[in-house]
N, C-alpha and C positions, 0 to 999 in steps of 0.2 A: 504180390497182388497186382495183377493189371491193371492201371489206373483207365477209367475209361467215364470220366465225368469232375463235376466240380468239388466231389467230397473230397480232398485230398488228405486228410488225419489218415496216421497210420493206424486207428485200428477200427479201418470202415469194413462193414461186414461184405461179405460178396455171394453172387450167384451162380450158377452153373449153368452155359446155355448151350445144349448138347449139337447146335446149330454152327457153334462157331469151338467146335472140338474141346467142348469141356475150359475156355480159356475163360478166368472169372472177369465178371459185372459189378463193377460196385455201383451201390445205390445213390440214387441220384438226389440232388435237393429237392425240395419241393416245396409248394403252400403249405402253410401249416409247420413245419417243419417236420422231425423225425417224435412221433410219439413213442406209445407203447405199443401200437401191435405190431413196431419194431423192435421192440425188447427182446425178444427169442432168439432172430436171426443174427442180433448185432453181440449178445452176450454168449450163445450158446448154440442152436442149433433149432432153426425153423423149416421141418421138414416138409409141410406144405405149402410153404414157397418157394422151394426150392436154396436156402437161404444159409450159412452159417456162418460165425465169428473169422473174425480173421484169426491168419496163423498164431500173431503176436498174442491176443486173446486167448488162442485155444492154449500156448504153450503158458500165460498165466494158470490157467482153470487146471491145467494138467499139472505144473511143475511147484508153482510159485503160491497160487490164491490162498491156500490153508494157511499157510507159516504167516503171509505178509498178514492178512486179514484179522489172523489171531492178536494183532498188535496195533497194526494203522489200517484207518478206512481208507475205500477206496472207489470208486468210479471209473467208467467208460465215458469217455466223454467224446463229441461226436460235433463236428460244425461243418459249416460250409455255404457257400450260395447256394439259392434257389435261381436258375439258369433258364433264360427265355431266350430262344436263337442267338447265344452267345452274348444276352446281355442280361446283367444283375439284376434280380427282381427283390433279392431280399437276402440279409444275411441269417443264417438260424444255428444256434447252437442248442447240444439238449445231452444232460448229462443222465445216465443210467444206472441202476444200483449193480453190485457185481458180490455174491455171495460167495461166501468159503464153504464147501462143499466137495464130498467125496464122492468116488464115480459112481456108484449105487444113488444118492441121492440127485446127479445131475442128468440122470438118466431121468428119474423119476419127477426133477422139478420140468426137465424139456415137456413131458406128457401133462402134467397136469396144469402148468402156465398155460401150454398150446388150447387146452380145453376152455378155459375162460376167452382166451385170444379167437378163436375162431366164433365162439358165441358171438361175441361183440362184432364181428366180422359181415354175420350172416345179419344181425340186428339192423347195424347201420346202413347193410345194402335195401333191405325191406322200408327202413325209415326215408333213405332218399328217394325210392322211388313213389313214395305214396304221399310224401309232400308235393314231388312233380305232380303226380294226379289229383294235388288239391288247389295248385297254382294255376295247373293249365288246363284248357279245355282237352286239348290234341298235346299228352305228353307226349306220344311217340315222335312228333315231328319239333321236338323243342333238340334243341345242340345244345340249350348255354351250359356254363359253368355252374355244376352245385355242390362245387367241392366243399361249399360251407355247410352245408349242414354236416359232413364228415368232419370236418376240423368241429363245431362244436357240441356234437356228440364223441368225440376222442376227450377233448378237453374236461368235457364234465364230468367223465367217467375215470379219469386218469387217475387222480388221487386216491379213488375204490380200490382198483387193477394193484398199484406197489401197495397200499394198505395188505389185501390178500395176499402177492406175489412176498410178500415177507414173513408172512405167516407158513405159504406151503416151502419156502424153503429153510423152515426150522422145523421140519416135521420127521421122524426118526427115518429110516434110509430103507428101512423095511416095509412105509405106507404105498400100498399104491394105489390109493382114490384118497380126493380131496375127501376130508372131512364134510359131513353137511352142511356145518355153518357156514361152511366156506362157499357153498355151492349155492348156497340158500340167499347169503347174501349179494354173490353176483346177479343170481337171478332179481333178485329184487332191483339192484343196483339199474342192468339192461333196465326193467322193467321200467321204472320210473322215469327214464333217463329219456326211453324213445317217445313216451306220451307226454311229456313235462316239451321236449323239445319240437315237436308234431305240431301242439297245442300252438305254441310263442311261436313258431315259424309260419302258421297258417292264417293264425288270426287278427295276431297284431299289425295289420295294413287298414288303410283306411274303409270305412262302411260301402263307398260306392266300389270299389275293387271285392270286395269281399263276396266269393260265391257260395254261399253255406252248405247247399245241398251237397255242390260237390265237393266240399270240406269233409259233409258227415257220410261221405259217401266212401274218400279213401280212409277217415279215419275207421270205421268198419271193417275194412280191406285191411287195414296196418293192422289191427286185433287179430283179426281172424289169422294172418300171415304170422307175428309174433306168435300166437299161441299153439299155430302146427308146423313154425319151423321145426325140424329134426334134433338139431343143437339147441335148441332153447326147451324144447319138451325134454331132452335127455339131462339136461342141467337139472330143469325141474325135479325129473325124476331122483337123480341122488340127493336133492334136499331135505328127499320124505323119505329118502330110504333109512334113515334111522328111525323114524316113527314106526316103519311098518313094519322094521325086523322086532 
């Protein structure tokens, strides 16, 4: 693995940048540290990032995971700085779960993890922007930093994400769609998550700062957005789909 940043652990996942002849990127530190909607790319294979385990990883999940996991637990464990023009902002360490699993069912857990991973994805990008629109008059000309609201919409949601992610990967190797409950509860999980966070981010400042109108004006926006994202309708939809069969 080309080392090309501060994660130095041998089993940092990497990318593929076909700019510089396919030679891998490992992921870099950052705020917040490494959550889960790096769980894919770091354990297994995150095809819409471009993203997957490293070698030492994939030669556990291929050769090793069954036998060892049948016996002793185990984890991916992942540290390193968070790197600001070559100086230390923060150390973060973040251990992740690693399943014993046949190659029919890690085919099956990549797809249906990535289904939840990317809901939350489209969620959180909709939630940061509509808190900008309730903070500023002229979001378009704002630069700052709002990596916060993504760090605590990750965080809130994290403990849901391996609750379910441990569930679909005990599921027989023949499934291939989440279960409803499963789907029914992330949906609910997003659901509650971006307007419980919307809400505490918008409003709790003080009375003379506070613009209401144009509070209730992105929170309308955030609704309307959550409820005809693509990903968050198609979530929905297999919720019900055992109702409706």
């Amino acid at each position: 693995i080309n080392y090309d940043g501060p994660w130095v652990h041998p089993l940092t996942p990497y990318r593929f940048d076909p700019e510089k002849k396919n030679f891998p990127l490992s992921v870099k530190g950052q705020k917040g540290g490494l959550g889960y909607r790096y769980w894919l790319g770091l354990a297994l294979q995150d095809t819409e990032m471009g993203r997957k385990a490293a070698t030492i990883v994939q030669v556990f999940n291929d050769e090793r995971g069954r036998s060892v996991l049948n016996i002793h637990s185990a984890s991916l464990w992942c540290f390193g700085y968070d790197m600001d023009k070559m100086k230390a902002r923060c150390w973060y360490d973040s251990r992740f779960p690693i399943f014993a699993l046949n190659g029919r069912q890690r085919i099956n857990l990549v797809d249906l993890a990535g289904e939840l991973i990317r809901a939350a994805r489209d969620v959180v990008k909709i939630l940061r922007s509509e808190v900008k629109s309730a903070w500023f008059h002229r979001p378009g000309d704002v630069k700052g930093d709002m990596s916060i609201i993504d760090q605590q919409f990750w965080q809130v949601t994290e403990s849901d994400f391996y609750r379910l992610l441990d569930k679909l990967a005990k599921l027989p190797d023949e499934t291939r769609m989440a279960p409803p409950e499963i789907s029914l509860s992330w949906f609910q999980t997003l659901q509650k998550s971006v307007f419980q966070i919307f809400e505490k981010t918008t409003l709790e400042s003080t009375p003379e700062h506070l613009d209401l109108k144009r509070i209730i004006s992105a929170q309308q926006i955030l609704r309307k957005k959550f409820y005809g994202n693509n990903t968050v309708k198609n979530l929905q939809a297999k919720a019900t789909h055992e109702e409706a069969a």
